[in-house]
N, C-alpha and C positions, 0 to 999 in steps of 0.2 A: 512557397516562400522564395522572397529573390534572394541573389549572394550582392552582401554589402563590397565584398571584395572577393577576389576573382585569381588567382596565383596561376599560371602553368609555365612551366618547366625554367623556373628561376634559377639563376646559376650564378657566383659571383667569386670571380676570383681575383684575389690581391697578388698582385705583382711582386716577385722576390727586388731587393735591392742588392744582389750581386755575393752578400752575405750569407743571406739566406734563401731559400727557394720560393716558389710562389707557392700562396696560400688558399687551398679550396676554402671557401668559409658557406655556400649551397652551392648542391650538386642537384638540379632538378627540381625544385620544389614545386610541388601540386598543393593547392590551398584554395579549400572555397571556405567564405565564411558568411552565414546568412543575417540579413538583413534582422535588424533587430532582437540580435542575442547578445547575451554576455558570454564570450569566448576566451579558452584559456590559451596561451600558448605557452608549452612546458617544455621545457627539458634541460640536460646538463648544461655547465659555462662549456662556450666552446660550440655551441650546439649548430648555432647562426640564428637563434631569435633576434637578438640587437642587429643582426647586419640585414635580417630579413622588416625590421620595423623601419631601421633607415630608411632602408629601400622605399619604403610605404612613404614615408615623410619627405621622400626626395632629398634627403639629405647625404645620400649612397647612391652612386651610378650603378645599376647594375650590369653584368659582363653579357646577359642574353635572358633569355623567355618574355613574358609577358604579362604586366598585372593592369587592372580594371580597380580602379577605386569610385565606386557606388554610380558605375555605367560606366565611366572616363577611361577611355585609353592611358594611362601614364605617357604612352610618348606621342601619342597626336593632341591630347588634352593635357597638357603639364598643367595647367593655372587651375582649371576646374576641377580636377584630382587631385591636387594642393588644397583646392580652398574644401573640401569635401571631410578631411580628416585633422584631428587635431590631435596632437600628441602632449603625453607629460612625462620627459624625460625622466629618468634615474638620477642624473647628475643636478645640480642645486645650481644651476646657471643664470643667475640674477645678477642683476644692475646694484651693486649698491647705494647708488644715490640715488637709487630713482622709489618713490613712495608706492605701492598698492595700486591706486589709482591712476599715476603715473604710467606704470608697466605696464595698465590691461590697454590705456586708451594709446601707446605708443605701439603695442600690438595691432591691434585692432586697426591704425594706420597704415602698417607693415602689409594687413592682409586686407588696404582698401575698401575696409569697412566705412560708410561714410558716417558722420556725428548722428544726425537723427536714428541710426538702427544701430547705435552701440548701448550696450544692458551692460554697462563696468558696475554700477552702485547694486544693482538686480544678481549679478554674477559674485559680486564682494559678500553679500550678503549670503550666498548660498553656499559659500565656503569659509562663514564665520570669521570676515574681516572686514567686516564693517567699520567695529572701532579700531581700527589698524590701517584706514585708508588715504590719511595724510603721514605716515609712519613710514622714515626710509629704511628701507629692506635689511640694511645694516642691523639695523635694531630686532630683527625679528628673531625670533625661536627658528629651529630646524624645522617643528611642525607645522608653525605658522610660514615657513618660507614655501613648505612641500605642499601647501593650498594654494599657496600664489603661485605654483605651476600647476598647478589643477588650474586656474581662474584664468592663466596666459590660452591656455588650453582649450577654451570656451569662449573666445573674443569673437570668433567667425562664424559663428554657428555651425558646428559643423554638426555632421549625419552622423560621422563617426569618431570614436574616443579611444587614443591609444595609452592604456596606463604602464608604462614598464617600471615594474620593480615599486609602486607607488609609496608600499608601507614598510619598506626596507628600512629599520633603525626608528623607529616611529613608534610613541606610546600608543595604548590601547585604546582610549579615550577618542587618539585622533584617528586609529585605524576605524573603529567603529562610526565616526563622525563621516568618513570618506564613504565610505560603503553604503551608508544610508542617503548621501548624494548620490553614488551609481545606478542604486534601483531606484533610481527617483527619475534621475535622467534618461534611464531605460523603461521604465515604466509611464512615466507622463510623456515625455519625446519621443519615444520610440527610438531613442538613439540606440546604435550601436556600440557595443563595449567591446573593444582585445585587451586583455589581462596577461600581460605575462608576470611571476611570482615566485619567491621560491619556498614561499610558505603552501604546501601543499595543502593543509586542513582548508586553506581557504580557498583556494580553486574551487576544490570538494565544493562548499559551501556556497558558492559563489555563481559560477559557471554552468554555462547549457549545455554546452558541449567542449572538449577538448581537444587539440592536436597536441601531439608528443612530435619531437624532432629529435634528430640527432647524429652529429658526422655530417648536416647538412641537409638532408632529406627526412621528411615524412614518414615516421614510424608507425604509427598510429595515428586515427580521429575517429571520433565515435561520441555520443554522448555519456555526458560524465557518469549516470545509473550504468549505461552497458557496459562501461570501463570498470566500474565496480564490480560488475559480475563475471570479467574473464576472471577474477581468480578463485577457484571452486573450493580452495580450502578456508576450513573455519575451527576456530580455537573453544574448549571447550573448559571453561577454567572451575576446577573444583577444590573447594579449598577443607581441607579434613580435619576432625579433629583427633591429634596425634599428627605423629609425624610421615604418614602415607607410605615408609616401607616397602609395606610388603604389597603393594599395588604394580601390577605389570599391564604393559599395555597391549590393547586388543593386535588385531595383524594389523597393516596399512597404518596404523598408529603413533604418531611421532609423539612421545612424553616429556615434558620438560621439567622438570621441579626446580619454582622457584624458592629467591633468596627466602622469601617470606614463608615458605613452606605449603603454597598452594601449588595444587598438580596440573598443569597446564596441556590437555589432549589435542594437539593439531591433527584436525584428518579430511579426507575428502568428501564431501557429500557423496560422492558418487561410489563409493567404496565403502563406509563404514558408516554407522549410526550413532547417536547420543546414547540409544538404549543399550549398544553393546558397550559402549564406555562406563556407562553407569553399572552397569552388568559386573564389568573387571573390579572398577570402587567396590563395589560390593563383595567380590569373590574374595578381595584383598580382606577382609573384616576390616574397614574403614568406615564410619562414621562421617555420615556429609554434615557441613558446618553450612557452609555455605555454595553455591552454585552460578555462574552467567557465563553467556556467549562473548565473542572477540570474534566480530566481523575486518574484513581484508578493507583496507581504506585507501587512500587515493595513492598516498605513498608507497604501500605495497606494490601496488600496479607498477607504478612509475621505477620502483627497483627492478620489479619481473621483467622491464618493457626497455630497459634501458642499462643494465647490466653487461661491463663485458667482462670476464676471465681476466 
C-alpha cells in the first residue's frame, strides 16, 4: 500500500512577540499515512494536530522538514498538493448570504474547477441538502451548516479528506448521517480519511489505524486492534448476592467495590486468572448473581499513552 501522505521531520515554531517567548507547536514530526484508510489523529489540545492539518492545507507555513501530499512535494508542487486534499474545518466559517449551492459552486471556482466537472447538486444531495439549496446559510441549523463544510470540502475532488473535530457539538442523528457518508466515500472512492476527534469511542469505531501525538511529536502509531492490546489488564466484574464483605482479593489483584455493590477484579492476564478470582468469590462464601468482562478501550490507551505526573 502507498502513503496518501508522507510527514518527516516537521517542525513549526511560532514566533514570540516580545511578550512572550516563541512557541514549539512540532518538534519533528514523522507521519506516514496510507493511501486509502481512515486514519485517526489523536491527542491532547495543545498537542499540534490543528497546526500539523494546517500545514497539510497550506494554510500554516511551516518552520522546516518535509511533507508529500498524495506524491506532491508541498514546496515544488504547492497547487497540486492543494488541489489533492480537502479539509472540513472545526470552525463554522461560512458566508451568510451566500445559499448552499451558491458556496459549493464559488468553491469550486476558488479551486478552478471548470462548470462541466462540478457535482454541487450530486454533492448537496450526499449531505442531505438538497432541499436547502436555494436557503441562505443564515437560515441554517449548526447541523445543517456542519454538512455544508463537509460539501465545501468535496468541490475538488480530492484524493484525500481532512475532518477535524467534525461532530463536536452535533446531534446523533447527524453524527450517524456523516459517518455513513465517510465509509461510503472510503469505501466506493477509495478516498482517504484523517479524523482527528475527541470522542474517543469513535476513533475506536471508526479508524484503521491511529497516531497519538503529543508536546508535538509522535508518540505512538500502530493500528487501532494493536493499540487495543498494549494494555494487558482486564476487569473482571462480579456482582454478588449480599453485600461481598467478606471477599479478599487473589495476589496481583486490584479490587474495587462499587457504589452499586458489584465487585470489580482488575488484573493482568499475565499474572492472574478469572479461575483464581472466582476461587477468592468463592472462598469469601458469596453467592454469584451475576458475572462479565471490561475490556481496556481506546480511551484507556490514550490515558496510559499520554499521561504526564
Amino acid at each position: 500500500m502507498t502513503d496518501a501522505i508522507e510527514i518527516e521531520g516537521l517542525r513549526k515554531v511560532y514566533a514570540g512577540d516580545g511578550r512572550s517567548p516563541e512557541k514549539v507547536a512540532l518538534e519533528g514530526l514523522d507521519l506516514s499515512i496510507p493511501e486509502g484508510s481512515i486514519f485517526g489523529l489523536l491527542g491532547p489540545n495543545g498537542a499540534g494536530k490543528s497546526t500539523t492539518i494546517n500545514i497539510l492545507a497550506g494554510l500554516v507555513r511551516k518552520t522546516a522538514g518535509r511533507v508529500r501530499i498524495w506524491g506532491f512535494d508541498q514546496d515544488r508542487n504547492p497547487r497540486q498538493s492543494r488541489a489533492a486534499i480537502g479539509v472540513m474545518p472545526q470552525e463554522l466559517n461560512l458566508d451568510p448570504f451566500f445559499t448552499p449551492e451558491g458556496a459549493l459552486e464559488v468553491q469550486a471556482g476558488l479551486y478552478g474547477v471548470p462548470p462541466r466537472d462540478r457535482r454541487t447538486a450530486e454533492i448537496l444531495e450526499l449531505v442531505g441538502l438538497s432541499d436547502k439549496a436555494d436557503a441562505y446559510a443564515r437560515t441554517l441549523s449548526g447541523g445543517m451548516r456542519r454538512r455544508l463544510l463537509l460539501a465545501k470540502a468535496l468541490v475538488h475532488h480530492p484524493q484525500i479528506l481532512v475532518l477535524d473535530e467534525p461532530t463536536a457539538g452535533v446531534d446523533i442523528e447527524l453524527r450517524q448521517m456523516l459517518w455513513r457518508n465517510v465509509r461510503r466515500l472510503n469505501r466506493e472512492r477509495g478516498m482517504t480519511i484523517i479524523l482527528t476527534t475527541h470522542y474517543l469511542e469513535e476513533a475506536q469505531e471508526m479508524c484503521d489505524e491511529i497516531a497519538i501525538v503529543g508536546e508535538g511529536k509522535l508518540i505512538v502509531r500502530d493500528r487501532t486492534e494493536n493499540l487495543l492490546n498494549r494494555l494487558d489488564s482486564k476487569t473482571l466484574v462480579v456482582v454478588p448476592e449480599g453485600d461481598g464483605a467478606s471477599v479478599a482479593a487473589p495476589e496481583g489483584v486490584e479490587l474495587e467495590r462499587r457504589a452499586d455493590g458489584a465487585l470489580a477484579f482488575t488484573y493482568s492476564r499475565a499474572r492472574a486468572s478469572v479461575e483464581a478470582i472466582l476461587a477468592a468469590v468463592h472462598a469469601g462464601g458469596v453467592e454469584v448473581r451475576d458475572v462479565r468482562t471490561e475490556e481496556p478501550d481506546l480511551e484507556d490507551v490514550f490515558v496510559a499513552l499520554t499521561h504526564r505526573d
